[in-house]
C-alpha positions as CSV (number, residue, x, y, z in Angstrom):
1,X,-4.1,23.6,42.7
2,X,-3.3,27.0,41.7
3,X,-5.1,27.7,38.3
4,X,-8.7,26.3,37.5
5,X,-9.5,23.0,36.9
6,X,-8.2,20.4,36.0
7,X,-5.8,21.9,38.6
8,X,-1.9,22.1,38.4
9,X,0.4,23.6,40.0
10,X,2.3,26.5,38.9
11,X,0.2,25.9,35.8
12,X,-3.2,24.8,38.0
13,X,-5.5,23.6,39.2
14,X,-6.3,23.4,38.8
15,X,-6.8,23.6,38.6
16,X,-8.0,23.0,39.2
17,X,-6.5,22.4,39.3
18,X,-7.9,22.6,39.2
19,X,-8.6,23.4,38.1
20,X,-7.8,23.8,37.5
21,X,-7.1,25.1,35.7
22,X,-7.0,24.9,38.6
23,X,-7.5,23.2,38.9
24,X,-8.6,25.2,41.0
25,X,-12.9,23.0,40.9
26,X,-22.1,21.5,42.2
27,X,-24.4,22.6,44.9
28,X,-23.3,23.4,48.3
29,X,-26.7,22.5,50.4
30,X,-27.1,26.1,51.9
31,X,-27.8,27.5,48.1
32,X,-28.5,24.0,45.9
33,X,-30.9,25.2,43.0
34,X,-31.6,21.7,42.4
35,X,-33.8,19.6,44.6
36,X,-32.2,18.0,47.3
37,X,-28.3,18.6,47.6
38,X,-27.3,15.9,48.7
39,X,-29.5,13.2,47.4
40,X,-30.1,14.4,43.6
41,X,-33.0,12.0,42.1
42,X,-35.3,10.5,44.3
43,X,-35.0,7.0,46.1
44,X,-32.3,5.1,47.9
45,X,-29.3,4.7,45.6
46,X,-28.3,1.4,44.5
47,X,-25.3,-0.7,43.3
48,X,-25.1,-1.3,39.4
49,X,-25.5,0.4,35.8
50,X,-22.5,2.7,33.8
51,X,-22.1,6.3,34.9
52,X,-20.7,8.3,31.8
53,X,-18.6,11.0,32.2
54,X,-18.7,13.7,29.4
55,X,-15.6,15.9,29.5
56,X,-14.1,19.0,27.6
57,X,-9.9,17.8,29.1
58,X,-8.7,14.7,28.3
59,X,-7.6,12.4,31.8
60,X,-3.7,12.7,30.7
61,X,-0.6,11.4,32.6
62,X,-3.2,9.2,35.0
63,X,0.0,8.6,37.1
64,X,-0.5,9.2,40.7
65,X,3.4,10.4,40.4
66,X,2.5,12.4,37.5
67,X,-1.2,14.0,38.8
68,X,-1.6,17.4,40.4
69,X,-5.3,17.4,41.6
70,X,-7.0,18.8,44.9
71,X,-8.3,15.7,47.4
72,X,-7.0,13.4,45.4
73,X,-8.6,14.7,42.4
74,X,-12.3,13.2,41.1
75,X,-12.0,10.5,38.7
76,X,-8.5,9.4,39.8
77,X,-10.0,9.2,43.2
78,X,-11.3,6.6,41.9
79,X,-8.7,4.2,41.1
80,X,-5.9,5.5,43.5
81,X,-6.5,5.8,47.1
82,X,-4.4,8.1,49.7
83,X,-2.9,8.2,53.1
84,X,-5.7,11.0,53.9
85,X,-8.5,12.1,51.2
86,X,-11.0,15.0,51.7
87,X,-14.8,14.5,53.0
88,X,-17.1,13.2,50.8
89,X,-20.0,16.0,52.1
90,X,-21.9,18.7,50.7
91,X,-20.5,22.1,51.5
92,X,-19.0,23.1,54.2
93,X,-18.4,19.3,55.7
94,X,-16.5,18.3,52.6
95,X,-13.6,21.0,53.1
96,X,-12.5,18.6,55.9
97,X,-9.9,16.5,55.7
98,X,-10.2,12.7,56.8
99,X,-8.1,9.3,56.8
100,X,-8.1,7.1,54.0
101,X,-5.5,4.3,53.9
102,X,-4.1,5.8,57.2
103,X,-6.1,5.0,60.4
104,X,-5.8,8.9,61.2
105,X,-4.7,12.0,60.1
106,X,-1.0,11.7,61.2
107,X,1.3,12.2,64.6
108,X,3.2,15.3,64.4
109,X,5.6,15.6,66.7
110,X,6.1,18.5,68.8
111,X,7.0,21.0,66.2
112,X,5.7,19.5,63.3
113,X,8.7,18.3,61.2
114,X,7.9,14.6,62.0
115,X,4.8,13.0,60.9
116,X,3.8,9.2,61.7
117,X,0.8,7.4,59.8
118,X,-0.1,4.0,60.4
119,X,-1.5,2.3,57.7
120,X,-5.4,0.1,58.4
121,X,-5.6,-3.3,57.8
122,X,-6.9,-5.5,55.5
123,X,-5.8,-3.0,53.0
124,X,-5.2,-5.1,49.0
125,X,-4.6,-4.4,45.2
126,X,-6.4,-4.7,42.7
127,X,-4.7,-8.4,42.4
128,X,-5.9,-9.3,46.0
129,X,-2.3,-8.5,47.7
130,X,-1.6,-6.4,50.9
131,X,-0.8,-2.7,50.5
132,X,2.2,-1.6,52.6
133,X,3.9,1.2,53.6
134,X,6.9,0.5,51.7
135,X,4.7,0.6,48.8
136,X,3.6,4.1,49.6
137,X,7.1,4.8,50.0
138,X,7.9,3.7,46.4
139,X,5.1,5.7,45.1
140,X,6.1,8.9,46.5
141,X,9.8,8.3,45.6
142,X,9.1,7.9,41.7
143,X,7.4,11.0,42.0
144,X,10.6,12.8,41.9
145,X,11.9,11.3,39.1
146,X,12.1,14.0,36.1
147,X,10.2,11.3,33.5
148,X,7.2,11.4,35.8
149,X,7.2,15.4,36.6
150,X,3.8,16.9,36.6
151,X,3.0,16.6,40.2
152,X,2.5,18.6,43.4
153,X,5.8,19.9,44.2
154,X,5.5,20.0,48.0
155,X,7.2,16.7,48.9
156,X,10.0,17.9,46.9
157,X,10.5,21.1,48.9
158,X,9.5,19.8,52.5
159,X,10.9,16.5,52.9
160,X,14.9,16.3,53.9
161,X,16.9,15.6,51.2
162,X,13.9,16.0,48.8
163,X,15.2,18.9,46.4
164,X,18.2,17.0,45.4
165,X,16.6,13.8,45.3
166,X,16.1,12.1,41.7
167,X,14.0,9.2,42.2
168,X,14.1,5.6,42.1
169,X,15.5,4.9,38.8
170,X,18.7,7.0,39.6
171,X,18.8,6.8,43.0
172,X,18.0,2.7,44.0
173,X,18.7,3.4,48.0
174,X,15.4,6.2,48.3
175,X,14.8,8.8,50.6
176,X,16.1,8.3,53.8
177,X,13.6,11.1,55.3
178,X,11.1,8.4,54.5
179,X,10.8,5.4,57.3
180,X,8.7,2.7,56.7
181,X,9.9,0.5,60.3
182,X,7.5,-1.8,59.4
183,X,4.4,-2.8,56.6
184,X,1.7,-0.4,58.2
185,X,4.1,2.9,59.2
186,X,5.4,5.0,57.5
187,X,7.6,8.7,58.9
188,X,8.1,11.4,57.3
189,X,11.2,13.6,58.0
190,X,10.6,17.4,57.2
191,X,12.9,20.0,56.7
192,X,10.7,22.9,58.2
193,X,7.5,22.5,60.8
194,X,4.1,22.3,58.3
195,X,1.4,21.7,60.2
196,X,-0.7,21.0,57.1
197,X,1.0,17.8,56.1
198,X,-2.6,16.0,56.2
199,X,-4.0,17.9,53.4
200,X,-0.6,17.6,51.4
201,X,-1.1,13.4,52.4
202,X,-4.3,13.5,50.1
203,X,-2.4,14.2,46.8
204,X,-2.3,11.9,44.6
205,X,1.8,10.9,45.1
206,X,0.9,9.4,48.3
207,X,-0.9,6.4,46.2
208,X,0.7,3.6,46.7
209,X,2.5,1.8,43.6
210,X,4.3,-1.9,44.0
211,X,7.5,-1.8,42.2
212,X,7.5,-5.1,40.9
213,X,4.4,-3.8,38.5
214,X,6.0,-0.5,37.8
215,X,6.5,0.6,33.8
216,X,7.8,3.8,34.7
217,X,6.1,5.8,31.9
218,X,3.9,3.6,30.9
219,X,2.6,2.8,34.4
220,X,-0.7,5.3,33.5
221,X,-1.8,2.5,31.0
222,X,-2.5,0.3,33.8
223,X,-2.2,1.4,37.6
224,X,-2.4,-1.1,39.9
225,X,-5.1,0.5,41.7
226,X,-6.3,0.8,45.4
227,X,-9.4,1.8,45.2
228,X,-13.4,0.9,44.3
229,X,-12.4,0.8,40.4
230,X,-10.1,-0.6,38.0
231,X,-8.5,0.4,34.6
232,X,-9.4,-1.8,31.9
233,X,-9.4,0.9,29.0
234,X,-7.5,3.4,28.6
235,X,-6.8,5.2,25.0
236,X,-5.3,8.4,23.4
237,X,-3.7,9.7,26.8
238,X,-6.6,9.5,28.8
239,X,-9.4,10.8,26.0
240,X,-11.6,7.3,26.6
241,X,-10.9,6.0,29.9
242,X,-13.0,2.6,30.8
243,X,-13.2,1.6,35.0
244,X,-14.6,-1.3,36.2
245,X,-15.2,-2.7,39.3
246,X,-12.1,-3.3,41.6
247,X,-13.1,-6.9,43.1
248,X,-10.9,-6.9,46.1
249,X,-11.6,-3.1,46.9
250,X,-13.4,-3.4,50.7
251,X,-15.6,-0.7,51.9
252,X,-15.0,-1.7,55.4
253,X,-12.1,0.2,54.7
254,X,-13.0,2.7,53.1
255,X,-15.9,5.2,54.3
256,X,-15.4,7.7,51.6
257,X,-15.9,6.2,48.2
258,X,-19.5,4.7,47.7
259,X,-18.7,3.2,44.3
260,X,-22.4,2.4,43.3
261,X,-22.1,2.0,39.3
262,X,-20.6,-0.9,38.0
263,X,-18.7,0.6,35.3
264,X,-17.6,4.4,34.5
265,X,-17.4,5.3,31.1
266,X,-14.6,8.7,30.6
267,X,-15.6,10.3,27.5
268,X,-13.3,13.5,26.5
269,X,-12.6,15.9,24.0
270,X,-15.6,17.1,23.9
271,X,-17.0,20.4,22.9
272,X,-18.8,22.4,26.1
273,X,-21.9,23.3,23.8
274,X,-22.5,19.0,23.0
275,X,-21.5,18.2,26.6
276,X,-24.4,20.2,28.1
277,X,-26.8,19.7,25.1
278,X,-26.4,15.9,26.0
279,X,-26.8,16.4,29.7
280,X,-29.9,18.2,28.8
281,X,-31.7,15.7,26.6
282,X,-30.5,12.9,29.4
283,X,-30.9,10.3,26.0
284,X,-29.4,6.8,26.1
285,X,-29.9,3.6,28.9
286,X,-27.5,5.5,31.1
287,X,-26.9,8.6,33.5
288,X,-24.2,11.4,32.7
289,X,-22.4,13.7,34.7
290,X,-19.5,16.0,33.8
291,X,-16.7,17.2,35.8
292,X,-15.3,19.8,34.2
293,X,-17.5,21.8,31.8
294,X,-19.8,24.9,33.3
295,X,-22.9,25.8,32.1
296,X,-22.0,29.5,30.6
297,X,-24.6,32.9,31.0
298,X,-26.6,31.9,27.7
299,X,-26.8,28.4,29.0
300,X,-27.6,29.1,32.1
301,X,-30.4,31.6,31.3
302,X,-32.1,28.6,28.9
303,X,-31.9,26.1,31.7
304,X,-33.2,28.4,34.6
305,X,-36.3,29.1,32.3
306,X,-37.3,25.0,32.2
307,X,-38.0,24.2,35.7
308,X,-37.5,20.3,35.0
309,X,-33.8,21.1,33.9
310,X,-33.1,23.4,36.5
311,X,-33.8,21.0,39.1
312,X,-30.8,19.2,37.9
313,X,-28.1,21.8,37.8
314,X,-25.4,21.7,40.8
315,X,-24.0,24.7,42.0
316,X,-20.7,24.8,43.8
317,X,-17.9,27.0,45.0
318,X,-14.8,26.2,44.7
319,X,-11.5,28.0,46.5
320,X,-10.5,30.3,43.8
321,X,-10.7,34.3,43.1
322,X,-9.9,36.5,40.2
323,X,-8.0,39.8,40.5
324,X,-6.1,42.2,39.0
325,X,-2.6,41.5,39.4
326,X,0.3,44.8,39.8
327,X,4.0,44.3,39.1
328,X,5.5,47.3,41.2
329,X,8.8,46.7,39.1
330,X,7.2,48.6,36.0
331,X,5.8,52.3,36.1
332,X,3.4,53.8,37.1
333,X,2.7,50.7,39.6
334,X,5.7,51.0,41.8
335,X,3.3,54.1,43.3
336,X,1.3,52.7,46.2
337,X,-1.1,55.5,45.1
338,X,-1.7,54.7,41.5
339,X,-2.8,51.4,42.3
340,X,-5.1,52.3,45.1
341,X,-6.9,54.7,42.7
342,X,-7.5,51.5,40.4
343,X,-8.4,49.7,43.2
344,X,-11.6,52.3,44.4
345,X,-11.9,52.9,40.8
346,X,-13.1,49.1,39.7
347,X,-16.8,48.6,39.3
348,X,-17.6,45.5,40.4
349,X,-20.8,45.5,39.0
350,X,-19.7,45.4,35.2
351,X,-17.1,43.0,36.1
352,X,-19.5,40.2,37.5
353,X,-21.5,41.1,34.8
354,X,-18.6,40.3,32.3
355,X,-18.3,37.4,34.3
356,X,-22.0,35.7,33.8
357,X,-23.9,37.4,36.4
358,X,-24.2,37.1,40.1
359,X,-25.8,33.7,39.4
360,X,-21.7,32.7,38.3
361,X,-19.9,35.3,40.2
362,X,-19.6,36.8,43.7
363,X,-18.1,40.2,44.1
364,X,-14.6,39.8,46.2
365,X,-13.1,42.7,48.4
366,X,-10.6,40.0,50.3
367,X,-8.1,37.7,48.1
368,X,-8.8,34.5,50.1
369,X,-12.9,33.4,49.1
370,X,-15.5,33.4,51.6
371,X,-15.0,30.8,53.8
372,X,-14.6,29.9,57.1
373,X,-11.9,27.0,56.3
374,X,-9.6,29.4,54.8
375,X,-9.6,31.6,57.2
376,X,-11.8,34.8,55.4
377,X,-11.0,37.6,57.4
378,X,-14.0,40.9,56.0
379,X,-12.2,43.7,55.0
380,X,-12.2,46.3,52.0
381,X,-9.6,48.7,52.4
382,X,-10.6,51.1,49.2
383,X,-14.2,50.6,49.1
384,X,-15.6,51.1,46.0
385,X,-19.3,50.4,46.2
386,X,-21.5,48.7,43.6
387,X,-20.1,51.0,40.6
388,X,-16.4,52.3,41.4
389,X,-15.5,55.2,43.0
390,X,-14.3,57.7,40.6
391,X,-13.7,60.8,42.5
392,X,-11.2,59.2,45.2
393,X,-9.6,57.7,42.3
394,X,-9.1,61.2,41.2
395,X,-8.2,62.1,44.1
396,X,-5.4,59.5,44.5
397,X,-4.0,60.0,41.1
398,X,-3.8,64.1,41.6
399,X,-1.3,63.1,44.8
400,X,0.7,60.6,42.7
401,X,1.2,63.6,40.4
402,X,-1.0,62.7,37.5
403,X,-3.6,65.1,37.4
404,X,-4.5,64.8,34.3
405,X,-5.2,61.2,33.9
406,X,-3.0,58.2,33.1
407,X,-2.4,56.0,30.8
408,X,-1.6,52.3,31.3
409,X,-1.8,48.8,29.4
410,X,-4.4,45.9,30.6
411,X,-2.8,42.7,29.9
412,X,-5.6,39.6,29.7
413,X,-6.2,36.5,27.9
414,X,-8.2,36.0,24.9
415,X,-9.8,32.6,25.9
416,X,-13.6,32.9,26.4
417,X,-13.4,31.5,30.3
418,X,-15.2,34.9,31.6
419,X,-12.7,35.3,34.0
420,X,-9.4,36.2,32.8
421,X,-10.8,37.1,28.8
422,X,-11.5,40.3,26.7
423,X,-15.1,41.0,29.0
424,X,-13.7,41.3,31.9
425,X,-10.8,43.2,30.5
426,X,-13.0,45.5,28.6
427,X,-15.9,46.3,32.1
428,X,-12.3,47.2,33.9
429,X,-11.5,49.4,30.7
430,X,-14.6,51.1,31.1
431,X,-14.9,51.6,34.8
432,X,-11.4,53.6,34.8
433,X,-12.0,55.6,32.1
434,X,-14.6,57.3,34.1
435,X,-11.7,58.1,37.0
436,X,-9.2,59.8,34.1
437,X,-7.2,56.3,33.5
438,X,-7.1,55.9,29.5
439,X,-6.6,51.8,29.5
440,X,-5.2,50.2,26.5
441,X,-5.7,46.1,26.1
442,X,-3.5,43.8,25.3
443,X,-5.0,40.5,24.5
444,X,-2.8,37.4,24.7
445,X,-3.5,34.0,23.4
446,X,-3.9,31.4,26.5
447,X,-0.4,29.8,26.2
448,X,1.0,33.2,25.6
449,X,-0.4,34.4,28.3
450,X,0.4,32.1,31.2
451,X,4.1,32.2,29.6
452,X,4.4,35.9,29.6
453,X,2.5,36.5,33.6
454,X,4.7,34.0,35.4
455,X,8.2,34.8,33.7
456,X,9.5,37.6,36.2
457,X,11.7,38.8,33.3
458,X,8.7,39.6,31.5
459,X,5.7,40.3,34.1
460,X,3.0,43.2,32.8
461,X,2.9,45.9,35.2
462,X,-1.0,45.5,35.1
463,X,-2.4,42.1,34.4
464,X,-6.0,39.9,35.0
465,X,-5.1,37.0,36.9
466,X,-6.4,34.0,39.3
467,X,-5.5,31.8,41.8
468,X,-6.7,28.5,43.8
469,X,-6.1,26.7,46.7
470,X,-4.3,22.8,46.2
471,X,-6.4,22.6,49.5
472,X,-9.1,24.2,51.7
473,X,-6.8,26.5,53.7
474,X,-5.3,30.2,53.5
475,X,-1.5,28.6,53.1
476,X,-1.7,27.1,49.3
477,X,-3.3,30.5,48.7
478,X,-1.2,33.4,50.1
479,X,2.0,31.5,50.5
480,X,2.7,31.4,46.7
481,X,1.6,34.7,45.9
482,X,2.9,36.7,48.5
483,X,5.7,35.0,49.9
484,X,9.2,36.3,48.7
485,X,11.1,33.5,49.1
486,X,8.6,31.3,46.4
487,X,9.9,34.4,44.2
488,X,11.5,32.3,41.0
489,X,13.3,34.8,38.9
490,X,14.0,32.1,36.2
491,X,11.2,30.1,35.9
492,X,7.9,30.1,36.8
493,X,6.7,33.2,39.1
494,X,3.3,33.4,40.5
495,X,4.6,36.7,43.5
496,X,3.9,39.3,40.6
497,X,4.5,41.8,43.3
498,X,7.9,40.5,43.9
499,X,6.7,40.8,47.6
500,X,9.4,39.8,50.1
501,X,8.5,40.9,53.2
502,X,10.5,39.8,56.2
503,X,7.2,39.8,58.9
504,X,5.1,38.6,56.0
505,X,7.8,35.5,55.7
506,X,8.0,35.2,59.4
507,X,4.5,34.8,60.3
508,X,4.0,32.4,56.9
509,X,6.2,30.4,58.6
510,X,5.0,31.2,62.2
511,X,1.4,29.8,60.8
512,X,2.9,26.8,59.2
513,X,4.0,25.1,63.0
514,X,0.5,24.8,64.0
515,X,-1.3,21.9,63.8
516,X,-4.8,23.8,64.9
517,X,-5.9,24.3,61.9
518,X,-8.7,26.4,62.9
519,X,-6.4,29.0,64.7
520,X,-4.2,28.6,61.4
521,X,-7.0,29.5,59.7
522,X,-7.6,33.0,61.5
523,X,-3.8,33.7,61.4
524,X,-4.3,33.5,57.3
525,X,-7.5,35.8,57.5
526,X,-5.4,38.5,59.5
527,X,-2.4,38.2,57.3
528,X,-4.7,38.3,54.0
529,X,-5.7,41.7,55.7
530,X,-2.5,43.0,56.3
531,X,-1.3,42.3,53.0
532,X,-4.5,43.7,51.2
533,X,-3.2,47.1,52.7
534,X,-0.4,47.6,50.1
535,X,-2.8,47.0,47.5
536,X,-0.7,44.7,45.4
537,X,-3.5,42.9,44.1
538,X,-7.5,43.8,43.2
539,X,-9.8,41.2,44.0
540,X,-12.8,40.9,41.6
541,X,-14.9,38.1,42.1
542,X,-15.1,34.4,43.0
543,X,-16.8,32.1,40.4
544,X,-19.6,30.2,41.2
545,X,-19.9,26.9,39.5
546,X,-22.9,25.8,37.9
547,X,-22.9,22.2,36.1
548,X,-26.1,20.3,34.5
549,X,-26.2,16.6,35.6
550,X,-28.4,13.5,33.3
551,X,-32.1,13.0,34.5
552,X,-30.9,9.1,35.8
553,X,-27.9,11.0,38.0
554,X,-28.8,10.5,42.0
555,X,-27.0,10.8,44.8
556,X,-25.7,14.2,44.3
557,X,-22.8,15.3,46.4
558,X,-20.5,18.6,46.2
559,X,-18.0,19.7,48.8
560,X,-16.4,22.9,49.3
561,X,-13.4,21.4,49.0
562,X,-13.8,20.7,45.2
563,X,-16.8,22.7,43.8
564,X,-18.4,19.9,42.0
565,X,-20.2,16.7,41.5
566,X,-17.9,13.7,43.4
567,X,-18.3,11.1,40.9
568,X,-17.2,8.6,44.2
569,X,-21.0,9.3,45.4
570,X,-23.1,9.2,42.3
571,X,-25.3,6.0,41.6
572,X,-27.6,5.3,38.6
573,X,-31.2,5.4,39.1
């Protein structure tokens, strides 16, 4: 989930992604400004009622094949279930990964290029027949085809065979680095030891699809679907999606999803000011969530001030950070020196500022987030206190020759998302003109602006930028940015640095055989030190979410691993 949510890849995601778009994206319990974390409004929850769902982003291409989300994403979640999903828990506990349709996290073999799942039993459609492993097979395989692109692209580059392969429609005899011996196991045949393969296996293109019901791209009108809900509605591309009750979904087998509302209402296209002006007023017979519209600084400030209000706003982190991005390819930047002085000249104070406040932003020294999971490894190599330091920035640029100041161009987008937009631009602007560095801004428009920052023929030398994890681990986040073999000089670039390090490579790849992902996770924290020394990158802050929820919303749940409400654990008072 590289970019914010709804996350993408090599979008977002993120989006989540994400986001994001990132999509990259709720209260952790440790910091919940709401009542109790983890069980919103009072009382045991119950089955029944309609949860609506009030969104800015349209549900689009809901096609497990076509879907790029982190966990399995929120509301697809939902409807398609995976061979692993991640843990429905508030903070910390929900960056785990755990088993959904599988019966474990997978059998690697001894160097991690082979992994086994067995399927559970009792496992049925939305029609009442059995899920197999064939059918998980099929519903990876149409993944690849070029109609149904959209998707996480790891399958592709890890499985034998897979960057050549062109899906079922072309190809009728499949992936042969796929096994399925039998209707509960299925193999998969890598082309390089990844010892992650159980948080890939929650991504949506491990959903199994039957192929006697598949319409190819109309498939997203109806999914067959595998989990607690159903499609019966779904119109304009996703903008009203309706989801009843799946009636041969059975919890026995699955512990994740709680599925308490009888019905979920997807409403989209929505403005942000409506959304959380509806969420306030909690009007109408039933409860309302959103999962993907923030309350913003003005917002926020109004709904801190009513105590009732507050006590429904969810706050959640979110793997993601925003940073100022170099190209060493383009002058001044190729001097190690010039961008250290930026990098003690930042004031990180104006910039969270810019950003909302502390109450949306945390100040970042370290390019992976502050978490355990990803490995976060404390370090700030040109430490620039609260306000900047201006004087060793000076001091820098006198050494690099330019003792009497610099002149460079800030390239940023003009979408009001307070993260890569004209405020933060400007509080960096103003925080280097105190160290002798005259910044001019160049504001792009958001399309423009992804185009022109991921095409290596065209990368600024000086850019505001962002990044988040497809999954709770240091991999998904250094591995695309600073790894010089994912450099893609005709297409879409996200190593602005052009990094291509041979020890960098070799211990990427040294970190991707281990199956520990805890001692993976402090081999990512050392290398996200190591790297920080070259000072190809400025981290600025990590955003905090904060999202309003409807006065009949209990039940509340937000992981780590997402940021924000999991609609799979709400019920309706």
């Amino acid at each position: 989930m590289r970019q914010p949510p709804p996350i993408a890849r090599r979008v977002a995601a993120a989006a989540v992604a994400l986001v994001l778009a990132a999509g990259a994206a709720a209260c952790g319990p440790e910091d919940s400004e709401g009542g109790d974390s983890g069980s919103g409004a009072e009382g045991t929850p119950r089955k029944g009622g309609t949860l609506t769902v009030l969104n800015r982003n349209p549900q689009q291409d809901f096609d497990p094949a076509r879907l790029y989300t982190s966990g399995g994403g929120n509301i697809p979640s939902l409807v398609f279930r995976t061979l692993t999903t991640r843990n429905r828990e508030d903070g910390a506990e929900g960056a785990k990964v755990v088993p959904d349709l599988a019966t474990d996290l997978g059998r690697p073999n001894e160097d991690a290029t082979v992994w086994t799942y067995t399927l559970k039993e009792g496992l049925t459609y939305e029609d009442g027949t059995a899920i197999t492993s064939a059918d998980i097979k099929y519903g990876i395989e149409r993944s690849f085809a070029a109609e149904l692109s959209g998707g996480a692209p790891y399958l592709r580059d890890w499985l034998i065979g897979g960057a050549d392969y062109q899906g079922p429609y072309k190809e009728k005899k499949g992936l042969d680095s796929i096994e399925v011996p039998d209707d509960r196991t299925i193999v998969f045949r890598l082309n390089k030891p990844e010892g992650e393969f159980p948080y890939l296996a929650t991504q949506t293109q491990t959903t199994p699809v039957p192929k006697a019901k598949d319409t190819g791209t109309t498939y997203e009108e109806h999914p067959v679907s595998s989990g607690p809900y159903k499609v019966v509605s779904n119109e304009n591309d996703g903008e009203r999606l309706i989801l009843e009750r799946n009636p041969h979904w059975s919890a026995a087998t699955d512990e994740e999803r709680k599925a308490y509302p009888d019905r979920i209402d997807v409403r989209s296209g929505l403005d942000a000011t409506v959304i959380n002006q509806r969420l306030s007023a909690s009007q109408g017979p039933d409860a309302a969530v959103t999962t993907d519209t923030n309350l913003g600084p003005a917002e926020l400030a109004k709904v801190t001030g009513d105590k009732k209000l507050a006590a429904r706003v969810g706050t959640g982190h979110f793997g993601y950070t925003n940073y100022i991005a170099f190209n060493p390819e383009v002058k001044p930047f190729d001097d190690p020196k010039v961008r250290r002085a930026i990098a003690y000249a930042v004031d990180r104070t104006s910039v969270i500022n810019a950003a909302g406040g502390s109450s949306l932003a945390e100040p970042a020294t370290t390019f992976l987030p502050e978490r355990d999971f990803f490995g976060h490894t404390p370090y700030d190599h040109f430490p620039a206190g609260r306000t900047g330091n201006a004087e060793k920035a000076r001091e820098l640029l006198k050494e690099a020759g330019h003792e009497k100041g610099l002149t460079v161009t800030l390239t940023h987008s003009n979408a009001k998302d307070f993260q890569t937009s004209p405020e933060i631009a400007t509080a960096v602007q103003a925080a280097l003109r105190k160290a002798g560095i005259t910044v001019k801004l160049r504001g792009l428009e958001d399309n423009d602006y992804s185009d022109t920052t991921h095409d290596a023929k065209r990368t600024p030398g000086f850019f505001l930028s962002r990044w988040g994890a497809d999954w709770p681990s240091g991999g998904p986040f250094l591995a695309p940015i600073f790894d010089g073999r994912q450099i893609v000089r005709n297409g879409s670039n996200y190593n602005a640095a052009f990094l291509d390090d041979p020890e960098v490579n070799k211990e990427i790849d040294e970190i991707n055989k281990l199956t520990d992902l805890k001692a993976a996770a402090a081999r990512w924290g050392a290398l996200d030190k190591k790297i920080g020394e070259k000072a190809l990158t400025v981290p600025l802050f990590h955003p905090v979410y904060k999202r309003l929820y409807g006065e009949s919303v209990k039940n509340v749940v937000i992981s780590d691993w997402t940021g924000v409400l999991d609609v799979s654990q709400v019920a309706v008072k």
